[in-house]
Biopython code that builds the backbone (N, CA, C, O; Angstrom):
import numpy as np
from Bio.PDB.StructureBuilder import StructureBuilder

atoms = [
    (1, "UNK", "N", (77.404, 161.395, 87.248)),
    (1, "UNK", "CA", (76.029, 160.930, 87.178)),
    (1, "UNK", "C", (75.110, 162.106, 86.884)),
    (1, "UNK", "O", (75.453, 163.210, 87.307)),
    (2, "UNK", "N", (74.004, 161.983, 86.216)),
    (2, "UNK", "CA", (72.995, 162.966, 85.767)),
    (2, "UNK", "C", (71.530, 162.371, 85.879)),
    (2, "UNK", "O", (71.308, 161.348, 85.232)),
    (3, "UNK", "N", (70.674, 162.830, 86.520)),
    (3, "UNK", "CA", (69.275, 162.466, 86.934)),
    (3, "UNK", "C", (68.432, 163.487, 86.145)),
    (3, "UNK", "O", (68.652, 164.697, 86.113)),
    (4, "UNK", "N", (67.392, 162.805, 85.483)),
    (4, "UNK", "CA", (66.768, 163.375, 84.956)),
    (4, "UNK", "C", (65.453, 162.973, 85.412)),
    (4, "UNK", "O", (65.031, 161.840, 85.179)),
    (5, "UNK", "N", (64.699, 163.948, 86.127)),
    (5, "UNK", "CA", (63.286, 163.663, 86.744)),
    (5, "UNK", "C", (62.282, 163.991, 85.821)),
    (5, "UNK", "O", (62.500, 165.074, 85.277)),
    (6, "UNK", "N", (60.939, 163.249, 85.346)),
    (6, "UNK", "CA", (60.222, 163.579, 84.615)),
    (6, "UNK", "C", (59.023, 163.138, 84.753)),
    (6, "UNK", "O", (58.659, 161.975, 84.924)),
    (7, "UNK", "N", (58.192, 164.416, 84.650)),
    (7, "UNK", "CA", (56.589, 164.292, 85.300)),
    (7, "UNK", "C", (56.268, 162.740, 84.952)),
    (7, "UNK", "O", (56.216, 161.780, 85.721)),
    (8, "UNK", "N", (56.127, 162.782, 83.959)),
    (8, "UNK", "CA", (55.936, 161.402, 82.890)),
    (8, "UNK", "C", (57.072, 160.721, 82.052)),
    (8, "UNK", "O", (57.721, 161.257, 81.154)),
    (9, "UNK", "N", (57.191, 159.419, 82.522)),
    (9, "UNK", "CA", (58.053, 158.737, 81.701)),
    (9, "UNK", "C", (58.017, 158.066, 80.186)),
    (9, "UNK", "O", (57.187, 157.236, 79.815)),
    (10, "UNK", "N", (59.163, 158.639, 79.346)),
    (10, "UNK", "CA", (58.551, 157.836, 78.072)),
    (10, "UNK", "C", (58.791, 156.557, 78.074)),
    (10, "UNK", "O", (59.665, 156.045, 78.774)),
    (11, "UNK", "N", (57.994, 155.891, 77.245)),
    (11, "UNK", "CA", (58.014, 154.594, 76.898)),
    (11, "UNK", "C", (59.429, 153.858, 76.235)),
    (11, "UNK", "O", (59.914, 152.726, 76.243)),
    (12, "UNK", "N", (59.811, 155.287, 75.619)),
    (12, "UNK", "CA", (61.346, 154.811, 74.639)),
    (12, "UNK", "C", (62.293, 155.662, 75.519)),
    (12, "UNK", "O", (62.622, 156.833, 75.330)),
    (13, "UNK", "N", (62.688, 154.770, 76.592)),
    (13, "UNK", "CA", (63.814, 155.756, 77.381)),
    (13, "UNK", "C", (65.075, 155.901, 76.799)),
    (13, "UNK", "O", (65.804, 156.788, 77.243)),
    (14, "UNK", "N", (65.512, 155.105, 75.777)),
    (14, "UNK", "CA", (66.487, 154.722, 74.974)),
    (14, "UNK", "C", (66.743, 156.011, 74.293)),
    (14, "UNK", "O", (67.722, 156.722, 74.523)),
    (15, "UNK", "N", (65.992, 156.218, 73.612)),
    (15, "UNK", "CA", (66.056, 157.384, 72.724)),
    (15, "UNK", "C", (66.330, 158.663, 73.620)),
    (15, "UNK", "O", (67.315, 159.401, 73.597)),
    (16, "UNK", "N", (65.025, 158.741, 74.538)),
    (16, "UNK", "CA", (65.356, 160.051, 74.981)),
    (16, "UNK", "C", (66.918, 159.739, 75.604)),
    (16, "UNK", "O", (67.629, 160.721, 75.393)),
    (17, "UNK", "N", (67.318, 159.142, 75.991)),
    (17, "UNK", "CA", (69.085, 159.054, 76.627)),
    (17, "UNK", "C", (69.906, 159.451, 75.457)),
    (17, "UNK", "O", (71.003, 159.968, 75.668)),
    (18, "UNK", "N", (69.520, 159.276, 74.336)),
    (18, "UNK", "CA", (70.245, 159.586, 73.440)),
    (18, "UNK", "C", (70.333, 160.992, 73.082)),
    (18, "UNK", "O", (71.368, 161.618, 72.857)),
    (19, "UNK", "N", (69.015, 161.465, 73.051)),
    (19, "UNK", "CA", (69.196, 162.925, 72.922)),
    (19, "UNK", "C", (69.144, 164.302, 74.122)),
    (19, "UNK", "O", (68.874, 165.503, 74.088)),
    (20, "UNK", "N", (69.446, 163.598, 74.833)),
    (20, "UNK", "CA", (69.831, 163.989, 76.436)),
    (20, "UNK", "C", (71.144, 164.219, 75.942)),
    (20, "UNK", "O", (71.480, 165.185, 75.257)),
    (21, "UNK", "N", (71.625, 163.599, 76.196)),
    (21, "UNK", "CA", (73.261, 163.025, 75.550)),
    (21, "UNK", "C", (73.917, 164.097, 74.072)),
    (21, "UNK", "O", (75.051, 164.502, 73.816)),
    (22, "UNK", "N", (73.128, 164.195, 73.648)),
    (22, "UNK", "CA", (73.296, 164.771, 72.396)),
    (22, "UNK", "C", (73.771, 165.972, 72.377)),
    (22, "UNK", "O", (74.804, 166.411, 71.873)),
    (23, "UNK", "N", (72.525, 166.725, 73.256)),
    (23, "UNK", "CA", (72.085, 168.094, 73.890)),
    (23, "UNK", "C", (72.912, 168.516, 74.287)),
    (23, "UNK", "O", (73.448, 169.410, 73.631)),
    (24, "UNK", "N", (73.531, 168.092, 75.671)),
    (24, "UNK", "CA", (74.397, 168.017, 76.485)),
    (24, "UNK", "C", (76.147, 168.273, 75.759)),
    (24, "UNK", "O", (77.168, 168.824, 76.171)),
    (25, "UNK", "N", (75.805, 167.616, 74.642)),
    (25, "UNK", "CA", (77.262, 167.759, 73.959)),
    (25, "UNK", "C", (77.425, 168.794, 72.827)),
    (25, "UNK", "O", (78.574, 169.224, 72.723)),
    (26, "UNK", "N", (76.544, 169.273, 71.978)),
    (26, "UNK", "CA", (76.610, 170.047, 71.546)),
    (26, "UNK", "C", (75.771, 171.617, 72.196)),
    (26, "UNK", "O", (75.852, 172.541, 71.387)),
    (27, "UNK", "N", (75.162, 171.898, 73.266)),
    (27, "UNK", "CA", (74.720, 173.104, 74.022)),
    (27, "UNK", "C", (75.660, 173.141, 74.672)),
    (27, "UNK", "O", (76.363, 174.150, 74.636)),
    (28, "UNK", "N", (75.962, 172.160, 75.406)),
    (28, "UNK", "CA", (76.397, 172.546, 76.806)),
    (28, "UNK", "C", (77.879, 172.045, 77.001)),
    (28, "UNK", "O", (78.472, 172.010, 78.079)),
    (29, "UNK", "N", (78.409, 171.637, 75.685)),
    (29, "UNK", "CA", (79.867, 171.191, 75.560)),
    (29, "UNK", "C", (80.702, 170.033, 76.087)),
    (29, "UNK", "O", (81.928, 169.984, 75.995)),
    (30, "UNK", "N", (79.807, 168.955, 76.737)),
    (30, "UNK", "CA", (80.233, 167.704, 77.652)),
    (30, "UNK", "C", (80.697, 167.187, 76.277)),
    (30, "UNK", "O", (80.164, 166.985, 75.185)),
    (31, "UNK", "N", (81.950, 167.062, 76.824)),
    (31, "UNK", "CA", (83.023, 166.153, 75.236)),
    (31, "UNK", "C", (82.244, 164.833, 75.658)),
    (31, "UNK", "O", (81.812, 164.384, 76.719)),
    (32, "UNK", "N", (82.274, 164.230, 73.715)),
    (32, "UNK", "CA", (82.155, 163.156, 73.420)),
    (32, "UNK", "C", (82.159, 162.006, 74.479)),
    (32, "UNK", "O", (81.137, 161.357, 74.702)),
    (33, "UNK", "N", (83.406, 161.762, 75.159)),
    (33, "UNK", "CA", (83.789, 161.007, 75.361)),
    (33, "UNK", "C", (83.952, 161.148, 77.245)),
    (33, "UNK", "O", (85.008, 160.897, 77.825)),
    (34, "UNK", "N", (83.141, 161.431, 77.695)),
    (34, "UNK", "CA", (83.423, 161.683, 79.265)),
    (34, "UNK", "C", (82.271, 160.770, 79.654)),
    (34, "UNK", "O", (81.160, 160.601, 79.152)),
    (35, "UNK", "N", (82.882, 160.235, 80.707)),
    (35, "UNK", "CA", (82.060, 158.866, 81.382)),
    (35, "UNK", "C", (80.991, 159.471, 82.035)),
    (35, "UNK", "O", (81.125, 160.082, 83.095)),
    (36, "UNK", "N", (79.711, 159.297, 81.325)),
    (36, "UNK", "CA", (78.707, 159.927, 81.822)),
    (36, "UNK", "C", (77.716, 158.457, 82.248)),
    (36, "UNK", "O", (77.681, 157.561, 81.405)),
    (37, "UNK", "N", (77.151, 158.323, 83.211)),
    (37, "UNK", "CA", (75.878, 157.585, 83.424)),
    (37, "UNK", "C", (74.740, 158.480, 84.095)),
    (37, "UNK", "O", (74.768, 159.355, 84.960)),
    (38, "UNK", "N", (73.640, 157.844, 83.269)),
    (38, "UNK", "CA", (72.244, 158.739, 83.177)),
    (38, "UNK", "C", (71.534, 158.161, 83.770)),
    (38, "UNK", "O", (71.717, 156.966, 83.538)),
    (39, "UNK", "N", (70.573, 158.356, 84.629)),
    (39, "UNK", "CA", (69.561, 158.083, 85.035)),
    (39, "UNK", "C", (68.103, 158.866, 84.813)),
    (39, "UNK", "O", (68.046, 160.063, 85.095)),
    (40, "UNK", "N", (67.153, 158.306, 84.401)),
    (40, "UNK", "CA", (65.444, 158.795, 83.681)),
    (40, "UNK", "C", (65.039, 158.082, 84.678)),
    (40, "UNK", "O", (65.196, 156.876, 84.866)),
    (41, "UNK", "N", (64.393, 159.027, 85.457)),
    (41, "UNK", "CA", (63.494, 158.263, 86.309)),
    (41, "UNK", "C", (61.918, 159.395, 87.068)),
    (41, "UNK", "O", (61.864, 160.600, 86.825)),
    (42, "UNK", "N", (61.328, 159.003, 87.541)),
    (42, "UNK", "CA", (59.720, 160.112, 88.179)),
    (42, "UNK", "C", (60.377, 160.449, 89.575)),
    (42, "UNK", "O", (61.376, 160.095, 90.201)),
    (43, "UNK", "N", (59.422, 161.224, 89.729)),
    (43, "UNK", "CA", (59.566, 162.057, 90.905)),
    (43, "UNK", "C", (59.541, 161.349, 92.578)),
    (43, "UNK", "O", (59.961, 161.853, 93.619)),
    (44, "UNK", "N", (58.950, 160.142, 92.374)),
    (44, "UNK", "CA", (59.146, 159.215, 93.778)),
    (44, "UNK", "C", (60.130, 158.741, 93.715)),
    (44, "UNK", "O", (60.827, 158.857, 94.723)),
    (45, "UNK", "N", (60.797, 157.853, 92.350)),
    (45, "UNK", "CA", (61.917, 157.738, 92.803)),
    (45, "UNK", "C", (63.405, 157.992, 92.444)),
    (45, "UNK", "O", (64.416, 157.319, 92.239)),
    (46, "UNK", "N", (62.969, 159.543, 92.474)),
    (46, "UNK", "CA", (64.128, 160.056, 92.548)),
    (46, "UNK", "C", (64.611, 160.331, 93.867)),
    (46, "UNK", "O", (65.721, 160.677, 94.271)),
    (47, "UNK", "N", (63.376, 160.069, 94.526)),
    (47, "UNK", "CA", (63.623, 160.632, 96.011)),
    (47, "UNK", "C", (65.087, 159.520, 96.590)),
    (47, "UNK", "O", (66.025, 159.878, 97.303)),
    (48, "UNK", "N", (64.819, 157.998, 95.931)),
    (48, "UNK", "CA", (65.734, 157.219, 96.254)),
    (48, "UNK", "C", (67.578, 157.804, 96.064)),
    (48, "UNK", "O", (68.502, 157.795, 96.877)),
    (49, "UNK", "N", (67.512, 158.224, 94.741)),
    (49, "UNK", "CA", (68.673, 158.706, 94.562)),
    (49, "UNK", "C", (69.470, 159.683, 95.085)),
    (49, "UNK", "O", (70.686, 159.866, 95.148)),
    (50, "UNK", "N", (68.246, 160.414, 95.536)),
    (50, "UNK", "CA", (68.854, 161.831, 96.034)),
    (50, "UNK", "C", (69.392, 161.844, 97.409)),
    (50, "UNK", "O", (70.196, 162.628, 97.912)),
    (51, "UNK", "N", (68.736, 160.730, 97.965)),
    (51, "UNK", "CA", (69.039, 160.323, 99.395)),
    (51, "UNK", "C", (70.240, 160.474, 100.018)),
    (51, "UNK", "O", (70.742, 159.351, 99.961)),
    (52, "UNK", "N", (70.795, 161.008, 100.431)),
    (52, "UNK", "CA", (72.516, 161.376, 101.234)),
    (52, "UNK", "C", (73.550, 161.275, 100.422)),
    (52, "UNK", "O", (74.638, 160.810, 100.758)),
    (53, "UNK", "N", (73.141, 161.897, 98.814)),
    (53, "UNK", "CA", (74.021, 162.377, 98.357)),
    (53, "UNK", "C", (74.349, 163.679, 97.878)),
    (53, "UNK", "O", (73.590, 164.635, 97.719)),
    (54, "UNK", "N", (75.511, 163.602, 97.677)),
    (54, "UNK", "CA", (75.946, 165.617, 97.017)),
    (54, "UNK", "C", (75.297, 165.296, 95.634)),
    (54, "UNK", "O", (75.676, 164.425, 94.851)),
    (55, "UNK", "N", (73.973, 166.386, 95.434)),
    (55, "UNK", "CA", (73.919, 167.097, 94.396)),
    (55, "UNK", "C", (73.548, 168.377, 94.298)),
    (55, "UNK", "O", (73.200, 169.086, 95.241)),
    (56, "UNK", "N", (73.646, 168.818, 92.692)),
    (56, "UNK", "CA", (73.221, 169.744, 92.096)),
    (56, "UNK", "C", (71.872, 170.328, 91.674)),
    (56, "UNK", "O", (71.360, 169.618, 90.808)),
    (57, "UNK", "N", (71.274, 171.185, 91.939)),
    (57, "UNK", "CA", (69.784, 171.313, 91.335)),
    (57, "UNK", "C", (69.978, 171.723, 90.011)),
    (57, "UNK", "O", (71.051, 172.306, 90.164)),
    (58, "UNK", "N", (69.679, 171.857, 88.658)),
    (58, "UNK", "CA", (69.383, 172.787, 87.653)),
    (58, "UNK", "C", (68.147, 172.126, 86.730)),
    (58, "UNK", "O", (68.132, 171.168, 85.957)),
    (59, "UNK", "N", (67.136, 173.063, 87.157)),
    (59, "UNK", "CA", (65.734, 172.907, 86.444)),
    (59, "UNK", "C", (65.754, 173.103, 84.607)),
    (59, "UNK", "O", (66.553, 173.940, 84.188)),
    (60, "UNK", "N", (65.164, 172.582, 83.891)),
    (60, "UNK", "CA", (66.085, 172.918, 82.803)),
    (60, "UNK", "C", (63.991, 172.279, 82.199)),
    (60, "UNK", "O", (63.530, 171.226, 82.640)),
    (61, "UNK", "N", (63.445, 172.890, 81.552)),
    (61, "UNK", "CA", (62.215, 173.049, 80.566)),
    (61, "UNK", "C", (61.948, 171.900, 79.876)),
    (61, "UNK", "O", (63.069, 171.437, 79.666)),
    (62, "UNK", "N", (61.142, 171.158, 79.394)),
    (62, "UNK", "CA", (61.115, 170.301, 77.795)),
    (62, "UNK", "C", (60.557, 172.010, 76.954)),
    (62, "UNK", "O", (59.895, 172.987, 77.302)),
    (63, "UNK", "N", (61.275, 171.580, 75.770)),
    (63, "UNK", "CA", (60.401, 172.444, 74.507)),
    (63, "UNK", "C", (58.745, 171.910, 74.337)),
    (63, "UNK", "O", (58.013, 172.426, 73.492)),
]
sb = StructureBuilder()
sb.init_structure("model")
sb.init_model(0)
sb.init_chain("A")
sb.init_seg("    ")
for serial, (resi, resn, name, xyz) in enumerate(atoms, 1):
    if name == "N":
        sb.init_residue(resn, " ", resi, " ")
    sb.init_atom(name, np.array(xyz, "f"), 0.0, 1.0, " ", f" {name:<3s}", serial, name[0])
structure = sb.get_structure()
């Protein structure tokens, strides 16, 4: 799973998943084909997700 918190949400979450996805596979090398589910969501409720589970922090910029 991958959470992506964002000040502001776009309207076309579709897309941005796509190039989340994209990114991810050609920067950062996540093969094609690995069972990834994404989550785009704001900062309240991410609080839901984060709730008593193991994660990872990595802050990562928009251009």
């Amino acid at each position: 799973d991958i959470l992506i918190v964002a000040d502001m949400l776009p309207r076309d979450r579709k897309r941005l998943y796509g190039e989340i996805l994209e990114r991810a596979i050609d920067v950062y090398g996540l093969p094609w084909d690995a069972p990834v589910e994404l989550h785009i969501t704001d900062k309240k409720r991410a609080e839901e997700y984060l709730k008593g589970g193991k994660h990872e922090r990595i802050e990562i910029s928009a251009k």
